[in-house]
N, C-alpha and C positions, 0 to 999 in steps of 0.2 A: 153424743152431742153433735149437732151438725147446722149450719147458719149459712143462709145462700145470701150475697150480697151484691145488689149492684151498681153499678158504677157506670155512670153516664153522660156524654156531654156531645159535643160537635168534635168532628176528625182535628185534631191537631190543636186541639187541646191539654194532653195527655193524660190520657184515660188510662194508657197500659202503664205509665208509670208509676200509679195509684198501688194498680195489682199485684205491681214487681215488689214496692217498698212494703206491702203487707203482707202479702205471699210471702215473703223472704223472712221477715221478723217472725210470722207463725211459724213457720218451718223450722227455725232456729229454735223457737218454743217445744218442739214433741208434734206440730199439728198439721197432719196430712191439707194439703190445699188442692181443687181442680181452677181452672181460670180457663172459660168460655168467652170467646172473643167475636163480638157481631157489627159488623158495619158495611156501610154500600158501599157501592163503587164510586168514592169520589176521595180525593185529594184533602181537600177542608171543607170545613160544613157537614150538612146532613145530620145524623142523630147516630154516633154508636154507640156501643154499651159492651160492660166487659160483667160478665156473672162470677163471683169468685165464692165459692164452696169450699168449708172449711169444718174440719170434724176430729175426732181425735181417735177414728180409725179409717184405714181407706176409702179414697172415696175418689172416684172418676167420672162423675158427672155431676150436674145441677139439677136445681127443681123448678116448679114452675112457681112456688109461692116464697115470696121474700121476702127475706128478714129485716133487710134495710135495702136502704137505696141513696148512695152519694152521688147528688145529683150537680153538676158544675155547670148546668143552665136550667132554663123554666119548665123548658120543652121535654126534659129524660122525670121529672115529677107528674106531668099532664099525663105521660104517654104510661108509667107504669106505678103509678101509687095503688089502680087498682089490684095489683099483685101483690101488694105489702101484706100479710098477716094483720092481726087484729092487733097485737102489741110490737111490729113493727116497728122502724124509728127512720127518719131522713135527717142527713144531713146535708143543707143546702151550702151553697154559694156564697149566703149573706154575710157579709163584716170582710170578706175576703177577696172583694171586689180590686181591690188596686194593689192586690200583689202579684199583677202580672203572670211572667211563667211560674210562679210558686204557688200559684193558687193549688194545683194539683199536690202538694207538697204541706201547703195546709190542709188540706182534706184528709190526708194520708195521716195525719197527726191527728185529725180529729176522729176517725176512724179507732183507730187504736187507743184513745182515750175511752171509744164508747166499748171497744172490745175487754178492759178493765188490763190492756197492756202499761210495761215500764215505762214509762217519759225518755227515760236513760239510754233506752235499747234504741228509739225512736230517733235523737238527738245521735246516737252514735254511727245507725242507717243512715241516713240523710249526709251524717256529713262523709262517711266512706264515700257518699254515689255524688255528690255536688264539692265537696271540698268549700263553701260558698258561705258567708256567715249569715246575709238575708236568707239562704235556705233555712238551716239551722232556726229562726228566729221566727219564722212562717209557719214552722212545722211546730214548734215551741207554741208560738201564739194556734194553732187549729186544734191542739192536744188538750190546751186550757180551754179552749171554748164549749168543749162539752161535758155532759156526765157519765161517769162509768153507770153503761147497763149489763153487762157482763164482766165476770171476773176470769178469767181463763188460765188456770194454774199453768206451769211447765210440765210437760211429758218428758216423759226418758224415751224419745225415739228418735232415731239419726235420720232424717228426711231427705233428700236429695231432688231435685224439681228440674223436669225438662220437658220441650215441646216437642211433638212428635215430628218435625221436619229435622227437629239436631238428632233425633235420633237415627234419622235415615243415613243423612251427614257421617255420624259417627259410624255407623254400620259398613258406610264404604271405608271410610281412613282404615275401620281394623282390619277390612280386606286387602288393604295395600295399594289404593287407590291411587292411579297415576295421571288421569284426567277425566274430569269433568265437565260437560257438554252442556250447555242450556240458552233458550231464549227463555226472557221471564215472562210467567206468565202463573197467574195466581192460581191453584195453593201451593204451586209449586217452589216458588221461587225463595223461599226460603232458604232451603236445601243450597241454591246457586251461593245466597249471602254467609250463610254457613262455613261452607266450601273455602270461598274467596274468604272468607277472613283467617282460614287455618291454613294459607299454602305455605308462608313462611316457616309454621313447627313442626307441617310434617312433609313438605317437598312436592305435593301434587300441583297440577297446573289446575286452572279455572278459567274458561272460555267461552264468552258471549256471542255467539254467531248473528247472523244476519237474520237469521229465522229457522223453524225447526227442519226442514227438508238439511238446509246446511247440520245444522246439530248430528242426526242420524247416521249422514251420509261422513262426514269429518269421524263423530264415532265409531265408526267400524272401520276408516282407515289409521286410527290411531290404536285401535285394539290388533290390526293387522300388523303393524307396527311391532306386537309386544307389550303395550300399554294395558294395565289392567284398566275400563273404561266403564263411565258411568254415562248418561245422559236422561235429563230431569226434561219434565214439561207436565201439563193439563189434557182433557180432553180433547179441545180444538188443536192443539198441535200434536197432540199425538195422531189426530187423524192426516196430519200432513207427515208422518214419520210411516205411514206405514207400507209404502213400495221400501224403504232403506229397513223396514222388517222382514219383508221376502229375499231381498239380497244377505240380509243375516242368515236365515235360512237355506238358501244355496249354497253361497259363500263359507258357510261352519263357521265364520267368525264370533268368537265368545262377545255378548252384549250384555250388560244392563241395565235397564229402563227404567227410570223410577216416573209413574204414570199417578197423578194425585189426582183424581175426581172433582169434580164440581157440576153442577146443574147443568143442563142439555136443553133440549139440543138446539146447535148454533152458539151465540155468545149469552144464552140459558141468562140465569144467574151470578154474573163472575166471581161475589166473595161469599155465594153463601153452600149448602150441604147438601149432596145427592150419594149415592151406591149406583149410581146410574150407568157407571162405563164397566161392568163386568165384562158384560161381553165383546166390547171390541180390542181387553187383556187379552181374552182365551183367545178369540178369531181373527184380529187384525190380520192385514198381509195374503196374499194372493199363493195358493197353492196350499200344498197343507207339506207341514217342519214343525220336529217339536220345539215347544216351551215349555219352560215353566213361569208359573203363575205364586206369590204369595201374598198374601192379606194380613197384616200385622194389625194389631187393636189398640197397641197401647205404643210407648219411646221404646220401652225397655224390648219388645215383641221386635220393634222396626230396628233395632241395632241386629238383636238375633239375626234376623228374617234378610234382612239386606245384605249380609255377610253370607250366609246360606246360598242366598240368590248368585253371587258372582263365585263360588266356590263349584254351582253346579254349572252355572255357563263356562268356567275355564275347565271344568275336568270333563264337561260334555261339548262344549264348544257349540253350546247352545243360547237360545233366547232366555234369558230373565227377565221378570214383569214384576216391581215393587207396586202392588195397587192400594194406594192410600187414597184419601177425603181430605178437607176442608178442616174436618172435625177433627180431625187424626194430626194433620200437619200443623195446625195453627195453635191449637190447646194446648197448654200446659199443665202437665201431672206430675204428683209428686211420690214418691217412693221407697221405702227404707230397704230395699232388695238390690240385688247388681246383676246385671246379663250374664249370659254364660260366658265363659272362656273362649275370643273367635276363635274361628276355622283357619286353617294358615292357608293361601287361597296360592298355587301354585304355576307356574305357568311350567309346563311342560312340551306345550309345543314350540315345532320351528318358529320362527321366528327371521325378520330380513336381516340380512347382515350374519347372520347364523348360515346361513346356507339357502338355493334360491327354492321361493314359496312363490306359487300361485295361488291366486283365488280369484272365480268368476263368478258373474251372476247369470249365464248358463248352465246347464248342465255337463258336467265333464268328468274324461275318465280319470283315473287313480293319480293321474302326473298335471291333474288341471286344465286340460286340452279340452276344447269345446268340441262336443259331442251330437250327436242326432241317433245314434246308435238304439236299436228300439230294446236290447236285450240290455246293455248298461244302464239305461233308463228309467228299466225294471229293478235293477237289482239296484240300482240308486236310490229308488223310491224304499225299496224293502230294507234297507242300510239306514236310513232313516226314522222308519220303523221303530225296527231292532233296538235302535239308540234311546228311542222314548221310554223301549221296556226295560232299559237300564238305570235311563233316570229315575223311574219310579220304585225301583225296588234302592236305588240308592237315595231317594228321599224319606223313606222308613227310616231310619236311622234317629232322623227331626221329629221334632213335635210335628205332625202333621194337622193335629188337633188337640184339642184340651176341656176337660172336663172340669166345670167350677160346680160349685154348690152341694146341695144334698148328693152323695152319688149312689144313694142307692133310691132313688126319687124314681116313682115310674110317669112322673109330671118331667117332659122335656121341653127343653126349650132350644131353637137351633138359629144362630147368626154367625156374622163374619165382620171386622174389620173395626172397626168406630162405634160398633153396637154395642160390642163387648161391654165399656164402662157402665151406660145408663141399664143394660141386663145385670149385672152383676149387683150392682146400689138398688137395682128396683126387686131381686130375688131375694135380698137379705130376709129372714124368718122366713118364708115361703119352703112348703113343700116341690121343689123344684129344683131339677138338675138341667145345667147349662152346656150344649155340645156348641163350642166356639171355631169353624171353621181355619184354619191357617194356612193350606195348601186348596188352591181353585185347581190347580192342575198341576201334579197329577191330584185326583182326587183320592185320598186316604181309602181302603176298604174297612177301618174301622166304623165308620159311618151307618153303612149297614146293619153292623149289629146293634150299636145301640138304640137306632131307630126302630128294631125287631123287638130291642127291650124295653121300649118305652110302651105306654094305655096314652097318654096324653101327649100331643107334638105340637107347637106353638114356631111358627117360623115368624124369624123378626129383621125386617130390612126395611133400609131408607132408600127405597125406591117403588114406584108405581105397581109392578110386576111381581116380584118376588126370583131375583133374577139368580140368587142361591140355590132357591129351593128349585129353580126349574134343574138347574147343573146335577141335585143330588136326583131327582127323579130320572133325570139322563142316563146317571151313574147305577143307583142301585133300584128303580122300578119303583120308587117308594113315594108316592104325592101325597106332600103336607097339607091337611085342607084350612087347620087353621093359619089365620094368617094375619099380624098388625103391620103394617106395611105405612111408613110418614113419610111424604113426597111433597111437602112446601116449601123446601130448601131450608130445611129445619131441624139439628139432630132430636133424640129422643130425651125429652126430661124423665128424670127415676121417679118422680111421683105419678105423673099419667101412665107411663109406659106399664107400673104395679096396677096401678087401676084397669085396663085392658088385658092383664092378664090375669086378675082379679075375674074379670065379665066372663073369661072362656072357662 
């Protein structure tokens, strides 16, 4: 069973609070939910829409044909009835005209009427999240107002629902997170709200700079400091962070970056979906200093993956790169699985106050002293080196990668980050195994072989290019020629995305 549903009205209306009170009852129920969240760039007005995918086994993306559609103005019925299915159902606005902010709260009720949910459960949602008796009595009157067209039993399964931006959030507190850097800036900024609202339970500081140059540059004197340190942004200010990438670099000061994607280039698209900044993860920054790079796909991957990420930047005293999306950071998935057990993330170097520490953004010898020296300079670069091929043999350890599906399929399928969900819902029955990227750099050498073991290779990104599959040809000689590549500022729905891989 699986029912895509959408929900649509103008910004500030509440549309997400549709998604929370139903998401939250199904999930209570046994029933896995995804919640896709689409709107411009504006304040109030305009047209958003939230997709909410509901099934009674995993399920991490939406479809393109829908099953209903709660519509809270004229405009989100105009714009997608022609996407309703043939026995589809809408339910509009009408009768619920003058209950103000509860209109969305009756909807929410008449939703769950048609879903063949309790009254009880409904009435007892609403009043946990408003405390309010018009709530209550709005949500009452939208639940009467329709008919059950579905009946959806209870499951026996413990579901658990997070957005992939608390998932980053949470990834750094289990690193022992001591500050937090960011100007906001969309998909990112979640992460910053996140942050700030858990410094009280767990002690970390949360810090809004001037702008990202500040952010970068304040981060790496706070990680100098001793600080285990995070600092969050988008593309456009990542491209202003990255001369305070090259002084990471020289300097050996441990960083982590959490860098969310969105449309390009300049100010692109600001709230909606690209894979478009792979490349300036791997290459930002002037000179060449290791990093590393990971790609997380799902909360549960970004808790992992961002724990991972500052355990190798403090035991290498190197660059970490969180590279998420739009898709990644803003969606909400739901789960009956738990992260692994983090990494205890240690600080083992000097530190100020400990004894005296330099650090320059020169080149300099053993004691920090600035250099021109042509034979230290050498062996600073080879020092450098050396240190990458440490990383990489100590990032084996991690999931570097991950095999879903048939695994003995010689049909492969190869993506990274945000793809994951819509390939996984779009592979189900399919003669196909799925090689999920997790580590951009280093690059796993498992890679190789399975692409040596594959007859069919299907490369699948949300960018113009195919900006993966160039990295694995870099890495192991291997060019993917097929290739579905969606670049409208638009993730992948699991119905089209099976149909194109259907066509190959």
């Amino acid at each position: 069973m699986r029912l895509n549903i959408l929900i649509g009205g103008k910004a500030g209306q509440g549309i997400n609070k549709i998604s929370e009170i139903v998401s939250k009852v199904m999930n209570e129920y046994g029933y896995f939910t995804f919640n896709y969240r689409d709107y411009p760039s504006l304040i109030r007005g305009g047209h958003n829409f939230n997709i909410l995918s509901i099934s009674d086994e995993h399920v991490a993306s939406y479809e393109s044909k829908l099953d209903g559609v709660v519509a809270m103005d004229d405009k989100t019925i105009e714009l997608h009835k022609k996407q309703l299915k043939k026995d589809g159902f809408i339910i509009t606005f009408k009768g619920f005209e003058n209950l103000g902010r509860n209109l969305n709260v009756a909807q929410s009720g008449a939703l769950m009427k048609v879903l063949g949910l309790n009254k009880q459960v409904l009435i007892s949602e609403v009043e946990n999240q408003f405390h309010n008796q018009e709530s209550n009595k709005a949500a009452e009157l939208g639940f009467n107002s329709q008919k059950e067209k579905f009946k959806l039993q209870k499951l026996d399964n413990k579901i658990k629902k997070i957005v992939g931006n608390a998932g980053i959030a949470q990834g750094a507190i289990n690193s022992g997170l001591n500050v937090y850097l960011a100007y906001p800036m969309t998909p990112a900024t979640g992460v910053l709200h996140e942050l700030a609202g858990s410094q009280e339970k767990y002690g970390h500081l949360v810090f809004q700079a001037e702008n990202e140059i500040a952010v970068v540059n304040a981060g790496i004197g706070a990680s100098f400091s001793g600080a285990k340190t995070m600092v969050g942004t988008s593309g456009g200010g990542f491209d202003l962070m990255t001369e305070g990438l090259s002084l990471q670099g020289m300097s050996e000061i441990p960083l982590v970056v959490y860098l969310a994607s969105r449309p390009g280039p300049a100010t692109g698209i600001p709230t909606y979906q690209m894979q478009g900044d792979l490349d300036i993860a791997l290459r930002s920054g002037h000179g060449e200093f290791p990093r590393v790079v990971v790609c997380p796909g799902d909360p549960i991957e970004a808790i992992e993956k961002t724990n991972e990420a500052f355990y190798l930047s403090e035991k290498f005293r190197c660059l970490s790169i969180v590279l998420g999306d739009k898709h990644l950071a803003e969606s909400e998935f739901s789960f009956n699985e738990s992260p692994n057990k983090p990494l205890k993330v240690k600080i083992k170097r000097k530190v100020p106050g400990e004894a005296i520490v330099k650090a320059s953004s020169y080149e300099h010898d053993k004691h920090g002293n600035t250099i021109e020296n042509a034979k230290i300079a050498r062996k600073n670069g080879e020092k450098r080196l050396k240190r990458y091929e440490k990383i990489k043999k100590a990032c084996k350890k991690f999931e570097m990668i991950k095999i879903h599906g048939n695994l003995k399929s010689k049909n492969l399928i190869v993506g990274w980050g945000s793809t994951k969900g819509a390939i996984l819902d779009a592979i189900k029955g399919l003669d196909y195994k799925f090689l999920q990227v997790l580590y951009a750099k280093p690059v796993s050498d498992e890679i190789r072989e399975e692409l040596k073991k594959a007859e069919k290779i299907i490369l699948i990104e949300n960018n113009l290019t195919g900006l993966m599959g160039r990295i694995i040809r870099e890495k192991t000689g291997i060019s993917i020629k097929n290739r579905i590549l969606k670049y409208d500022a638009r993730p992948f729905t699991s119905d089209e995305l099976k149909e194109e891989i259907l066509k190959i």
